[in-house]
N, CA, C and O atoms as a Maestro MAE file, in Angstrom:
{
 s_m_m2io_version
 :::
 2.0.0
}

f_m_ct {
 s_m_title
 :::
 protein
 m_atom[324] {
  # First column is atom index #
  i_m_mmod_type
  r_m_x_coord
  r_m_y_coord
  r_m_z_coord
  i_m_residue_number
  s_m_chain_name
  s_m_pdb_residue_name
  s_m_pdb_atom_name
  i_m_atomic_number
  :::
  1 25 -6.091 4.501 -16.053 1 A "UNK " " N  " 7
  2 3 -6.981 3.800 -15.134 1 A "UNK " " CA " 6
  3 2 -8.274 3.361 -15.830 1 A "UNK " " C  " 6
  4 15 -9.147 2.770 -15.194 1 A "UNK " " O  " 8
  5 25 -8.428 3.705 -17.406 2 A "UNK " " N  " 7
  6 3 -9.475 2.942 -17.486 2 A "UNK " " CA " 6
  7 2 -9.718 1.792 -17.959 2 A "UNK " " C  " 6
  8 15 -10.740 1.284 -18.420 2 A "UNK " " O  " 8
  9 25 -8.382 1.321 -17.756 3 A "UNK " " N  " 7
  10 3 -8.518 -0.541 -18.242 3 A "UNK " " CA " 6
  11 2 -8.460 -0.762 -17.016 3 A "UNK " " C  " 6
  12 15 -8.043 0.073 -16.214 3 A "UNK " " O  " 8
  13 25 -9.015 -2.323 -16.592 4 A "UNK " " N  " 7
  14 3 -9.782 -3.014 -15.578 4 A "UNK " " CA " 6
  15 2 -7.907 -3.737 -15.479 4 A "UNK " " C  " 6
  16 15 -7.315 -3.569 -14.413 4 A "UNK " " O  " 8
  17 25 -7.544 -4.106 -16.056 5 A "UNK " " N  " 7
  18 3 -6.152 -4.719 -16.183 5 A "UNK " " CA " 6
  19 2 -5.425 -3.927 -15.376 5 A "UNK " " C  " 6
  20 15 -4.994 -4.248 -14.268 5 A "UNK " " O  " 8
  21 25 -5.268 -2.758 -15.994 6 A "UNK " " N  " 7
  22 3 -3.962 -1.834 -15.638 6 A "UNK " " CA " 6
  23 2 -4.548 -1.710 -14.144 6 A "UNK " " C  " 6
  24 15 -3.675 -1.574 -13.287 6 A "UNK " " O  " 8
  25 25 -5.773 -1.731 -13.723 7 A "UNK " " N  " 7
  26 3 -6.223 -1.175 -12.495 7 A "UNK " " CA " 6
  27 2 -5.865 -2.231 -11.738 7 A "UNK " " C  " 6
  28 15 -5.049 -1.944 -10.863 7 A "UNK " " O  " 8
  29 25 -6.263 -3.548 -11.792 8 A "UNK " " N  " 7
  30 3 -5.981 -4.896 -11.395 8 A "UNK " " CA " 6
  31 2 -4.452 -5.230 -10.907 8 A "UNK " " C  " 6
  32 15 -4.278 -5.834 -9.849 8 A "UNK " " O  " 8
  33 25 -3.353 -4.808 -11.724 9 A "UNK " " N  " 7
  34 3 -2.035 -4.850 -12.066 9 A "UNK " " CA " 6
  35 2 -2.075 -4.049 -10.873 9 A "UNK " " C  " 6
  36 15 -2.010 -4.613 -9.781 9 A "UNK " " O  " 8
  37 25 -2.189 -2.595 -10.965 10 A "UNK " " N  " 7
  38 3 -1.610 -1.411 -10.064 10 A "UNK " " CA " 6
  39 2 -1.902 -2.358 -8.597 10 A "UNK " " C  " 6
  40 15 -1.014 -2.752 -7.841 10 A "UNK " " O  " 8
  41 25 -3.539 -2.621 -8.417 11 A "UNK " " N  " 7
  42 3 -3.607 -3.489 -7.011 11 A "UNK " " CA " 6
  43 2 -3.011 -4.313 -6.417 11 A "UNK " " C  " 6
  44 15 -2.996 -4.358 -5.187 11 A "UNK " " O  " 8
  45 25 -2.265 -5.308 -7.342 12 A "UNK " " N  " 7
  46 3 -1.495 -6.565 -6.986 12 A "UNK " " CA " 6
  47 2 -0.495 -5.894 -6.581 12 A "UNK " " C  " 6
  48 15 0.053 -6.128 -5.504 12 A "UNK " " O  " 8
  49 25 0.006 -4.634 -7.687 13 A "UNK " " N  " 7
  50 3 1.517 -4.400 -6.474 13 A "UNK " " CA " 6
  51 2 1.097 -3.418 -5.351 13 A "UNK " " C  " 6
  52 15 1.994 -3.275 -4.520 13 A "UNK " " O  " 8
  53 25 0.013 -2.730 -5.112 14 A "UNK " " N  " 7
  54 3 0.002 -2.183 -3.869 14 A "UNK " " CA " 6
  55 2 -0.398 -3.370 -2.686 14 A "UNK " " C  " 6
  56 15 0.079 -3.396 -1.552 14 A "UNK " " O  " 8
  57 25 -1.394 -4.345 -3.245 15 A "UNK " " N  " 7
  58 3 -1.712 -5.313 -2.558 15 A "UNK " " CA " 6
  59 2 0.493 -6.188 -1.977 15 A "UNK " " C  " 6
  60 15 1.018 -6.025 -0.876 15 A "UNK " " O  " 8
  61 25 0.819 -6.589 -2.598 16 A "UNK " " N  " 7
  62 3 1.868 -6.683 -2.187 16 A "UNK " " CA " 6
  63 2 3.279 -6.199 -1.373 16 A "UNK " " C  " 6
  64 15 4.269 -6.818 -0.983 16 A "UNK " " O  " 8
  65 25 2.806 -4.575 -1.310 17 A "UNK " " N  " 7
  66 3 3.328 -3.880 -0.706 17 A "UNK " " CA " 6
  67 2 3.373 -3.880 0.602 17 A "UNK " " C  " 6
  68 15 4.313 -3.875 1.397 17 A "UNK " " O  " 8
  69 25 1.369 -3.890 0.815 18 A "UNK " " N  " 7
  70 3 1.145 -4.190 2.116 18 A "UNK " " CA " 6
  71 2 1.324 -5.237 2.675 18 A "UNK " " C  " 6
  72 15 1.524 -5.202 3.889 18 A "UNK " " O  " 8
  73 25 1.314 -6.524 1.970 19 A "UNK " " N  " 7
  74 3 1.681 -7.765 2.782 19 A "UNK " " CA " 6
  75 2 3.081 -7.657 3.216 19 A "UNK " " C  " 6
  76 15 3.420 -8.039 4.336 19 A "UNK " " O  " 8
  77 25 3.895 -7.160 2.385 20 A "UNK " " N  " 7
  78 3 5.537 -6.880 3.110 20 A "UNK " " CA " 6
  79 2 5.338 -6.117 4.350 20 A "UNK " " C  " 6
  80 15 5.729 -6.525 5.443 20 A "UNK " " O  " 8
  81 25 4.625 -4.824 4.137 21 A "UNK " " N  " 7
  82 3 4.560 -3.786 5.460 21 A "UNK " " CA " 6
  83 2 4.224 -4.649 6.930 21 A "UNK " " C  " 6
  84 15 5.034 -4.705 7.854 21 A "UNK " " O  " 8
  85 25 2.652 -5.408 6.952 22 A "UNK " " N  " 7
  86 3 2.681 -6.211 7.574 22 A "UNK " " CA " 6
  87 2 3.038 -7.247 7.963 22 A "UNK " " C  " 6
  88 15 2.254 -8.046 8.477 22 A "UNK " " O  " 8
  89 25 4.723 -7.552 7.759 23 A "UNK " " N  " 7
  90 3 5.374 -8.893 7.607 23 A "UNK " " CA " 6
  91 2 6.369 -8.059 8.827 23 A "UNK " " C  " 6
  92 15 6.796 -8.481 9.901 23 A "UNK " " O  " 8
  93 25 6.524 -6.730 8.170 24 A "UNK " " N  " 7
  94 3 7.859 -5.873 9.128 24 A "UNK " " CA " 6
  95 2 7.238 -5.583 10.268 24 A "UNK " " C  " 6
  96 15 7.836 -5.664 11.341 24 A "UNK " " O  " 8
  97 25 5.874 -5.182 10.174 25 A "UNK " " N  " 7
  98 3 4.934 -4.734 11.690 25 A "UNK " " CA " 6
  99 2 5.238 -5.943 12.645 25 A "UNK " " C  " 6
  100 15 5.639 -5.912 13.809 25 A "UNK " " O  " 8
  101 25 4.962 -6.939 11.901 26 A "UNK " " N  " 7
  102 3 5.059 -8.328 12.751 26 A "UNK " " CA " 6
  103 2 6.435 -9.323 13.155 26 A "UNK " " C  " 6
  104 15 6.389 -10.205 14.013 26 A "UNK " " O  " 8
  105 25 7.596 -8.991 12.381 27 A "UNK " " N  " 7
  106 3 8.715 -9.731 12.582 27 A "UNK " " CA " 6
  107 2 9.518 -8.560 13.190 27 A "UNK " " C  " 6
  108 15 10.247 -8.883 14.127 27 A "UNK " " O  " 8
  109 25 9.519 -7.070 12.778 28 A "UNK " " N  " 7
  110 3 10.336 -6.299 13.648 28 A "UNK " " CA " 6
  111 2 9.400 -4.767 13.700 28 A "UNK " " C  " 6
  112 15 9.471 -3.760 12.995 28 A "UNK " " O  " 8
  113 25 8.636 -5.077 14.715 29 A "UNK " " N  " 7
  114 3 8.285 -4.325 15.008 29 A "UNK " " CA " 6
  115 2 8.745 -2.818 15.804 29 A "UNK " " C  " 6
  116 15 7.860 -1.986 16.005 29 A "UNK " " O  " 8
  117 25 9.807 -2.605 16.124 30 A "UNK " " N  " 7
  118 3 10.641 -1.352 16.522 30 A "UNK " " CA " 6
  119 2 11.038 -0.550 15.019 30 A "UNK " " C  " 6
  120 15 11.093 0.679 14.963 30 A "UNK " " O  " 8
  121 25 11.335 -1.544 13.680 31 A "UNK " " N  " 7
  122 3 10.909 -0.181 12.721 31 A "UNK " " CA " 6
  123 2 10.075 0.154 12.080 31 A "UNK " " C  " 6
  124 15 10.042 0.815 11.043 31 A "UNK " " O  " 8
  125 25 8.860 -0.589 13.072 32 A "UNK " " N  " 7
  126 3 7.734 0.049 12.131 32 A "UNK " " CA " 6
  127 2 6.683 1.564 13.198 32 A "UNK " " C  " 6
  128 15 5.765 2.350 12.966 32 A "UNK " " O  " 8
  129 25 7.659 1.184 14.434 33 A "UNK " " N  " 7
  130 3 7.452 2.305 15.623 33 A "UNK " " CA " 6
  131 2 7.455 4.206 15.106 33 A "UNK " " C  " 6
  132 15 6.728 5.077 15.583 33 A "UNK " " O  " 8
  133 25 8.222 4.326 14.322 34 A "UNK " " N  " 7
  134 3 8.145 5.372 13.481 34 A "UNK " " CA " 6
  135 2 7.824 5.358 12.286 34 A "UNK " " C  " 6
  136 15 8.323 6.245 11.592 34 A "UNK " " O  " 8
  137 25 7.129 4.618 11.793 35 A "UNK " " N  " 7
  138 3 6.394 4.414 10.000 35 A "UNK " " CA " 6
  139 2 5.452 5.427 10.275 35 A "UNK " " C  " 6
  140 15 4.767 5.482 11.296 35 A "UNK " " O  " 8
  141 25 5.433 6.268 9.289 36 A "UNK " " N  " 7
  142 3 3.886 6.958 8.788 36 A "UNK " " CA " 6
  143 2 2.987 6.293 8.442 36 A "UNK " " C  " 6
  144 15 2.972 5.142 8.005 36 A "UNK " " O  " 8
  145 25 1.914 7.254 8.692 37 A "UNK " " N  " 7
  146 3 0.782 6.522 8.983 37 A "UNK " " CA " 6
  147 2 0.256 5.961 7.537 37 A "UNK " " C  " 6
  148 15 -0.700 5.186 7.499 37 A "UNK " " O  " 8
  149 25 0.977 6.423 6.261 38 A "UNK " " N  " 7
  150 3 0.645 5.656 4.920 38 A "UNK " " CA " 6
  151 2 1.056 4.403 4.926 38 A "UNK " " C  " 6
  152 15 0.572 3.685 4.051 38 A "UNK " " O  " 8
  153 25 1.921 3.865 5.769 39 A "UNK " " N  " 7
  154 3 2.369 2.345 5.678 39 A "UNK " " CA " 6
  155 2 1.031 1.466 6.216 39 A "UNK " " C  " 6
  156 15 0.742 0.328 5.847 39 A "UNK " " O  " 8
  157 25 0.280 2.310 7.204 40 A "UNK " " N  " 7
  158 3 -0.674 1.440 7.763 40 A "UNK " " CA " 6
  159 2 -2.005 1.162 7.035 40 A "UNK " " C  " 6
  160 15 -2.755 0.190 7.126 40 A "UNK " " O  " 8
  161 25 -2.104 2.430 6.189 41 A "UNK " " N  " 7
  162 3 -2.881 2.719 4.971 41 A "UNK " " CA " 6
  163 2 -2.855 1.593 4.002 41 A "UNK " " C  " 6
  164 15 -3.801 0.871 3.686 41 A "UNK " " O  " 8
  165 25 -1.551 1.550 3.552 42 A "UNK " " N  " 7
  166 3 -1.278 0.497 2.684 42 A "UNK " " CA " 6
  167 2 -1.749 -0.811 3.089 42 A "UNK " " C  " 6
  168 15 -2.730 -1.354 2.582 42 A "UNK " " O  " 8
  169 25 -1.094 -1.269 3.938 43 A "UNK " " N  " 7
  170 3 -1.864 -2.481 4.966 43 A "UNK " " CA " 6
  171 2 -3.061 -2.682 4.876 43 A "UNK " " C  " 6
  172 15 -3.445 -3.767 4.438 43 A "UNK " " O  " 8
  173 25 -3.926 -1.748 5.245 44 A "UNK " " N  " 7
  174 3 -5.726 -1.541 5.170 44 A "UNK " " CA " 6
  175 2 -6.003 -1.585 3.950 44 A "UNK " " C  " 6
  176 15 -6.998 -2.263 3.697 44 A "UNK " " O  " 8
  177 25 -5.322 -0.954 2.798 45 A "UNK " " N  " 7
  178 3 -5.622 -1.500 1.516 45 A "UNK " " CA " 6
  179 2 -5.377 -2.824 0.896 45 A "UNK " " C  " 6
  180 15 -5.987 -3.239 -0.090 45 A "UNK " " O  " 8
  181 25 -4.438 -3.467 1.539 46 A "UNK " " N  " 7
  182 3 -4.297 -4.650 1.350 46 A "UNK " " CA " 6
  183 2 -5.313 -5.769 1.748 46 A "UNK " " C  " 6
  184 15 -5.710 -6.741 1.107 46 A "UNK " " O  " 8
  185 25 -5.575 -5.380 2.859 47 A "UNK " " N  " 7
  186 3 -6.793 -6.472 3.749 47 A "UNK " " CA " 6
  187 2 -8.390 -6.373 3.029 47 A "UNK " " C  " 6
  188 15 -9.265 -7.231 2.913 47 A "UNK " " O  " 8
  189 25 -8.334 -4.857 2.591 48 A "UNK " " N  " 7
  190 3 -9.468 -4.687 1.317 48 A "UNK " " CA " 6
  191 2 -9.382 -5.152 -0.020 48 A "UNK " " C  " 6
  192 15 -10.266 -5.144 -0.877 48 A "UNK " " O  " 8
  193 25 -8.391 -5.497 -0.085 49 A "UNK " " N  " 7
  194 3 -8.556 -6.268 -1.313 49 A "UNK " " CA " 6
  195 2 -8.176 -7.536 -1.451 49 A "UNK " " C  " 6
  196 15 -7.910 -7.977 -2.569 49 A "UNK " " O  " 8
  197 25 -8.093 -8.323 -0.301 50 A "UNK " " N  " 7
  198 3 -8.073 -9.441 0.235 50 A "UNK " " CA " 6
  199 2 -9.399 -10.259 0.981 50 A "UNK " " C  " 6
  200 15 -9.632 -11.450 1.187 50 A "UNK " " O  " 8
  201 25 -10.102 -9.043 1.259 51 A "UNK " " N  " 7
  202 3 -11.397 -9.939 1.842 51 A "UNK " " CA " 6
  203 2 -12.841 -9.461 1.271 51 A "UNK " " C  " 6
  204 15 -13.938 -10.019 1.264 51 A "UNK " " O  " 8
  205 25 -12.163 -7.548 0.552 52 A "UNK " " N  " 7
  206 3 -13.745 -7.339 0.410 52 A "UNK " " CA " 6
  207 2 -13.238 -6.153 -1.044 52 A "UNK " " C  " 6
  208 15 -13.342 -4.931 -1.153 52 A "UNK " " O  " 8
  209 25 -12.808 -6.980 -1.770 53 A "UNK " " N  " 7
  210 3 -12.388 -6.642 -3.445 53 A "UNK " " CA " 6
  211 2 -13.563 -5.631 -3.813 53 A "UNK " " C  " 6
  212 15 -13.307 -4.444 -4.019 53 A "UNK " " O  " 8
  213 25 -14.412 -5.960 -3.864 54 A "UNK " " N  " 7
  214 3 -15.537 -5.029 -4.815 54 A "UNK " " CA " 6
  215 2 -16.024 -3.598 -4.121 54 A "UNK " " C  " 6
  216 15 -16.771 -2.727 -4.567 54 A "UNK " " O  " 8
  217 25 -15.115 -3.719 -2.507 55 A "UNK " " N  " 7
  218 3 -15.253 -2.512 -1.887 55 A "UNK " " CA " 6
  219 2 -14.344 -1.290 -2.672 55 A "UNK " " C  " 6
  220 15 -14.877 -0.190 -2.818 55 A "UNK " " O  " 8
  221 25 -13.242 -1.475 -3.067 56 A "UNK " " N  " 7
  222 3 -11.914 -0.809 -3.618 56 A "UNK " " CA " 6
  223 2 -12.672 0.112 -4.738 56 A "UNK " " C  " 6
  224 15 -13.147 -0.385 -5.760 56 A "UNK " " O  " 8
  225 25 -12.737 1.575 -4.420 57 A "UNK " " N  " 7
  226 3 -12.854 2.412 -5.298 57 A "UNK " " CA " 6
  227 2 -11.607 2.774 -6.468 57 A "UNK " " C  " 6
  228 15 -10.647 3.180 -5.812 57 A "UNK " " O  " 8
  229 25 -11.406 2.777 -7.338 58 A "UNK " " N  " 7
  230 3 -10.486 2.702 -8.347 58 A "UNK " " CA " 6
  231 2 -9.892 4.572 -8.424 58 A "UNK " " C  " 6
  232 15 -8.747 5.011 -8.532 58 A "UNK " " O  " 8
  233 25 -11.013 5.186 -8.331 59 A "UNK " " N  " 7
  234 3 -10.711 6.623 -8.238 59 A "UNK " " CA " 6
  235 2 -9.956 6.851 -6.986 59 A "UNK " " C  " 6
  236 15 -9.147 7.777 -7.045 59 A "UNK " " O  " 8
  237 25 -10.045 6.182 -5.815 60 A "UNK " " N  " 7
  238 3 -9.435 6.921 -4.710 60 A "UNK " " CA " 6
  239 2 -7.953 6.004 -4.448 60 A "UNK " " C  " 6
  240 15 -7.101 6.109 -3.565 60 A "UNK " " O  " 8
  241 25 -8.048 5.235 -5.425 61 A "UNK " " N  " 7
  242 3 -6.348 4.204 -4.996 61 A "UNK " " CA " 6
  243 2 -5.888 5.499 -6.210 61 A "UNK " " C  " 6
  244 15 -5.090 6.323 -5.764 61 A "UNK " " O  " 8
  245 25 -6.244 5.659 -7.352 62 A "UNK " " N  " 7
  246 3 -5.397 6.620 -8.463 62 A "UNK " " CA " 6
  247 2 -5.296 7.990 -7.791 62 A "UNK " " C  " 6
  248 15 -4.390 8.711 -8.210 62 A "UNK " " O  " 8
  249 25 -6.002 8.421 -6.913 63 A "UNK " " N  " 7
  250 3 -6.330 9.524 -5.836 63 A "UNK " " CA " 6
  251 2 -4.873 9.533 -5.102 63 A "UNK " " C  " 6
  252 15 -4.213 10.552 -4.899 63 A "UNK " " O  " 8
  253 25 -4.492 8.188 -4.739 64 A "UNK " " N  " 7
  254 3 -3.944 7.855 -3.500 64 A "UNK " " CA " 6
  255 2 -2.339 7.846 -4.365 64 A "UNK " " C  " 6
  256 15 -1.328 8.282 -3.815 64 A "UNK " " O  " 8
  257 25 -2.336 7.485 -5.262 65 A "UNK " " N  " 7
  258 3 -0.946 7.219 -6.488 65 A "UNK " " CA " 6
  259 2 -0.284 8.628 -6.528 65 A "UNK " " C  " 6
  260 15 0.819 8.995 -6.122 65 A "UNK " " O  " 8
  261 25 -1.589 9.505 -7.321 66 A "UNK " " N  " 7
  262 3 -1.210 10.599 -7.766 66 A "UNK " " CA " 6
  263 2 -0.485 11.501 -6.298 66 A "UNK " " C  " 6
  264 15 0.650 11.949 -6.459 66 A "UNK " " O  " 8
  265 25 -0.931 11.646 -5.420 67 A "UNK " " N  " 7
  266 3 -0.747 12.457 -4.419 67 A "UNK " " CA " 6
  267 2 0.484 11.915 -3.121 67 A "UNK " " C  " 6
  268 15 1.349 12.449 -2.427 67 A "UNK " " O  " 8
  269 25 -0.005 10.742 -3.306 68 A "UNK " " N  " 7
  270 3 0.885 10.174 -1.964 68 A "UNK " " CA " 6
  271 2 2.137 9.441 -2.447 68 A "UNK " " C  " 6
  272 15 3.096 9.606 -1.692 68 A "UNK " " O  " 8
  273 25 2.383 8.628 -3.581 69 A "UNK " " N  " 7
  274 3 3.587 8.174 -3.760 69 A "UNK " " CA " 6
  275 2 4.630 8.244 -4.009 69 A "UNK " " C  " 6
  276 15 5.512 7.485 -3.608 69 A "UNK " " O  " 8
  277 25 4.732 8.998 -4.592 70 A "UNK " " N  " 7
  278 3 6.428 9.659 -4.141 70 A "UNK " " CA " 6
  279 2 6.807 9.813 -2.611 70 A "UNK " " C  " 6
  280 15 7.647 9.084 -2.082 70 A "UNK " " O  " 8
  281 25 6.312 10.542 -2.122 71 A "UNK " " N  " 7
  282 3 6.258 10.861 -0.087 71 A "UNK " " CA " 6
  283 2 6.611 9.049 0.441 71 A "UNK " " C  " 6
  284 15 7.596 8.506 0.942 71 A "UNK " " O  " 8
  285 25 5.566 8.674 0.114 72 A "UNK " " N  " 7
  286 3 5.469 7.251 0.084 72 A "UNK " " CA " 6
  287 2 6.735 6.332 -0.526 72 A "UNK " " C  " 6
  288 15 7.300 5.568 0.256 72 A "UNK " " O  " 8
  289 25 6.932 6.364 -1.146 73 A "UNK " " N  " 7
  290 3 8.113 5.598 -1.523 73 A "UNK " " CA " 6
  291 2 9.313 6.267 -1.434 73 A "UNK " " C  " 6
  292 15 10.042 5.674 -2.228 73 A "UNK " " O  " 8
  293 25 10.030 7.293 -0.851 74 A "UNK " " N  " 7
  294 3 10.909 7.767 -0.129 74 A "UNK " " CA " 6
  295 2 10.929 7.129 1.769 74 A "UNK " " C  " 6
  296 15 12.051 6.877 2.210 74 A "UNK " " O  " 8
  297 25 9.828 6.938 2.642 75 A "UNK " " N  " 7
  298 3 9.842 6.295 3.421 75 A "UNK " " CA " 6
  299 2 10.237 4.467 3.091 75 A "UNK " " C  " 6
  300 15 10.804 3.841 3.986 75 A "UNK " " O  " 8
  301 25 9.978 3.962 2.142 76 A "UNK " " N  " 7
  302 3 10.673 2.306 1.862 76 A "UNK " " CA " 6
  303 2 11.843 2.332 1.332 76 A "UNK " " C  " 6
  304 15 12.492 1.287 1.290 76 A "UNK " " O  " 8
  305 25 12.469 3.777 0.707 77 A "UNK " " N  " 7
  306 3 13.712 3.597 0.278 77 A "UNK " " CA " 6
  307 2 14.455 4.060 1.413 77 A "UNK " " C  " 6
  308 15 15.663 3.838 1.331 77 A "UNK " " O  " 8
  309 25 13.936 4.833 2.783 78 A "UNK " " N  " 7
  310 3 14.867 5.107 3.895 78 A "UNK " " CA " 6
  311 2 14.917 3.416 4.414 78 A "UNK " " C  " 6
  312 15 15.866 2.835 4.938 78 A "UNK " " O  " 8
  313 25 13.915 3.016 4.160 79 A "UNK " " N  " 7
  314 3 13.724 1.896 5.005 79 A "UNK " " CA " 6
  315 2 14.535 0.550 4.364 79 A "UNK " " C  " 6
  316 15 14.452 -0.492 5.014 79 A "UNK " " O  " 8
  317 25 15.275 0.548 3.168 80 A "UNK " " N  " 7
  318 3 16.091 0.068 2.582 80 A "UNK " " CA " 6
  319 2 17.698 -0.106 2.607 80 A "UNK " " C  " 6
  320 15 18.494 -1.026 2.421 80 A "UNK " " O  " 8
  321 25 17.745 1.134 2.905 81 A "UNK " " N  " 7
  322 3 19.009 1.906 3.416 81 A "UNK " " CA " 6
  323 2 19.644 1.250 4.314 81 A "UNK " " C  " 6
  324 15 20.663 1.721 4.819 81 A "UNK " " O  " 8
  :::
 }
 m_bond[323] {
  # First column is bond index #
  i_m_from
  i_m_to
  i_m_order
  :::
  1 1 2 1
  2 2 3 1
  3 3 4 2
  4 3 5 1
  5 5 6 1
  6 6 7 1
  7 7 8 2
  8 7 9 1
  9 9 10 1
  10 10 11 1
  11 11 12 2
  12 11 13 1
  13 13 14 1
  14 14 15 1
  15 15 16 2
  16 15 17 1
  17 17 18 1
  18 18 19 1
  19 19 20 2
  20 19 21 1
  21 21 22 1
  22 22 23 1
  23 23 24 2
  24 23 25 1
  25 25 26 1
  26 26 27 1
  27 27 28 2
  28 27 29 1
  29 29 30 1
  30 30 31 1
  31 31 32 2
  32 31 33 1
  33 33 34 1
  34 34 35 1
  35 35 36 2
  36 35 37 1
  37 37 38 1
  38 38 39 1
  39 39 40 2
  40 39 41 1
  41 41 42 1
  42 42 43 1
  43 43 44 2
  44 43 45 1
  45 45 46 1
  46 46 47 1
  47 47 48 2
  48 47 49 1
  49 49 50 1
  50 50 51 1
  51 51 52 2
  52 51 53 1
  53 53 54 1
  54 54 55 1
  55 55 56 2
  56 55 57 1
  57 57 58 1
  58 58 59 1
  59 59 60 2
  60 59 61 1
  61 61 62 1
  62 62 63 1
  63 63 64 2
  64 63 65 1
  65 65 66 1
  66 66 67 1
  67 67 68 2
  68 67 69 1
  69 69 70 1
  70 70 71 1
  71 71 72 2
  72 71 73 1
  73 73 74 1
  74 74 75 1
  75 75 76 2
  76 75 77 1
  77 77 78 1
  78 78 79 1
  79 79 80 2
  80 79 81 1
  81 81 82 1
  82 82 83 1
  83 83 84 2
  84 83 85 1
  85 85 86 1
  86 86 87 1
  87 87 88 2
  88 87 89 1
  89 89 90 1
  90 90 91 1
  91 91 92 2
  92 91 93 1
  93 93 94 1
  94 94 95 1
  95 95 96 2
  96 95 97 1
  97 97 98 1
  98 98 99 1
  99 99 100 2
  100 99 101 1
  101 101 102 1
  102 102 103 1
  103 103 104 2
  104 103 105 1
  105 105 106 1
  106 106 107 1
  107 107 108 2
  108 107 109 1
  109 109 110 1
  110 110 111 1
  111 111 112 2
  112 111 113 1
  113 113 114 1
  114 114 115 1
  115 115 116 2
  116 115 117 1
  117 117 118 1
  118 118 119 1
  119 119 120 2
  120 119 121 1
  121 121 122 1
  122 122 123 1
  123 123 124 2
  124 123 125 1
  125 125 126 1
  126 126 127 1
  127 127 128 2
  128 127 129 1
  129 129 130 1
  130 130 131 1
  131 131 132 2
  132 131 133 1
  133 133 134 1
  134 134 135 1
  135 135 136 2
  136 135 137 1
  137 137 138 1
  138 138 139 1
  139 139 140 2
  140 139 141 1
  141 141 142 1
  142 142 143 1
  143 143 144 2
  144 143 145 1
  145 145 146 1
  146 146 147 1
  147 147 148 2
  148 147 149 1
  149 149 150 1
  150 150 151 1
  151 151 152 2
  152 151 153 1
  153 153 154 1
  154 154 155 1
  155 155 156 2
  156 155 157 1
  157 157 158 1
  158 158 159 1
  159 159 160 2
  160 159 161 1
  161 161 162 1
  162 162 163 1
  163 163 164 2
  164 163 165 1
  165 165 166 1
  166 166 167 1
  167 167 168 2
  168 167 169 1
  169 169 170 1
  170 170 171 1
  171 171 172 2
  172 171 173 1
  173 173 174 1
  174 174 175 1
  175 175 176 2
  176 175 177 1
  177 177 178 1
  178 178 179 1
  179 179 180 2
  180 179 181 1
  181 181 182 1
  182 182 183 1
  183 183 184 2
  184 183 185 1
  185 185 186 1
  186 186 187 1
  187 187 188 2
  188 187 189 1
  189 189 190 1
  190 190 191 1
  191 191 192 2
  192 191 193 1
  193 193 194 1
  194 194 195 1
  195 195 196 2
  196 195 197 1
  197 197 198 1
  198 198 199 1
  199 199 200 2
  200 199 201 1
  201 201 202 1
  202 202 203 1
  203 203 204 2
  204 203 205 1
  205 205 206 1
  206 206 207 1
  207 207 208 2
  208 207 209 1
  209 209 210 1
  210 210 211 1
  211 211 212 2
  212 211 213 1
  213 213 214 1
  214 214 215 1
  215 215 216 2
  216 215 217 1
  217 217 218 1
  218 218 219 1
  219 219 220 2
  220 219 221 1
  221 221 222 1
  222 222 223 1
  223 223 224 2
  224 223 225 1
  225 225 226 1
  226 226 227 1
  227 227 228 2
  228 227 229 1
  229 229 230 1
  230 230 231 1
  231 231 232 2
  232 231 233 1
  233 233 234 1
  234 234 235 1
  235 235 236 2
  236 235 237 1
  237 237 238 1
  238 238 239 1
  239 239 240 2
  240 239 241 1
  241 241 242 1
  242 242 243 1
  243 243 244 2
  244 243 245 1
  245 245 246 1
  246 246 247 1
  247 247 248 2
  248 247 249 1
  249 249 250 1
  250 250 251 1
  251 251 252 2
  252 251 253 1
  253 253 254 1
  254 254 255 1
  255 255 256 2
  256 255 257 1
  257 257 258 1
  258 258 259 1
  259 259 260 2
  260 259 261 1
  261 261 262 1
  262 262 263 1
  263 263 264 2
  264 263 265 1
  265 265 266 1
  266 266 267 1
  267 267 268 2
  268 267 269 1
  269 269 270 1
  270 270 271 1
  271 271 272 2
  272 271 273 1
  273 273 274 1
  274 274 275 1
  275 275 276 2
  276 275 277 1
  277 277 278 1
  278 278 279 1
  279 279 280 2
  280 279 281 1
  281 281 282 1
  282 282 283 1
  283 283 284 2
  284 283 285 1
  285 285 286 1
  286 286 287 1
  287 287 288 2
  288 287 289 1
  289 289 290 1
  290 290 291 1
  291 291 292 2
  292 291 293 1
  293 293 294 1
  294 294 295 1
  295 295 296 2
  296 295 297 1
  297 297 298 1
  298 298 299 1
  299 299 300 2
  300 299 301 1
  301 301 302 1
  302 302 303 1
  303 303 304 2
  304 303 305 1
  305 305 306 1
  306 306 307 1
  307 307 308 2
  308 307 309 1
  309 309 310 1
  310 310 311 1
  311 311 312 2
  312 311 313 1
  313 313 314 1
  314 314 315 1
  315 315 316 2
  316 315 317 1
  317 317 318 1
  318 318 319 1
  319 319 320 2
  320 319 321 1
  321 321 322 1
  322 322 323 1
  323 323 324 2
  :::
 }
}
């Protein structure tokens, strides 16, 4: 995390994550009726780095990597299934 790149990179794909999440909230919303509440997270991180970039703490998205993604990406691979 201490290249501005690699940090940049990591954002675009969480930033992209959430635009999918909020694509499913909005086109089928019955499976997003049981999503955890990290999908909505994701979303909110997305809209932060879509309207107010220089808000995004870099420590708490690597915060958010280290701890939550695995958990996290077992809910998009049920959701794949």
């Amino acid at each position: 995390m201490r290249s501005r790149l690699v940090q940049d990179a990591i954002l675009m794909q969480l930033f992209q994550i959430g635009e999918n999440l909020a694509r499913i909230r909005d086109t089928a919303p019955e499976r997003f009726e049981t999503a955890p509440k990290s999908w909505t997270s994701v979303i909110g991180l997305r809209n932060l780095a879509a309207h107010e970039y220089r808000r995004i703490d870099p420590d708490r998205v690597w915060s958010y990597l280290d701890d939550d993604l695995a958990a996290f990406r077992l809910t998009i691979e049920k959701l794949t299934d």
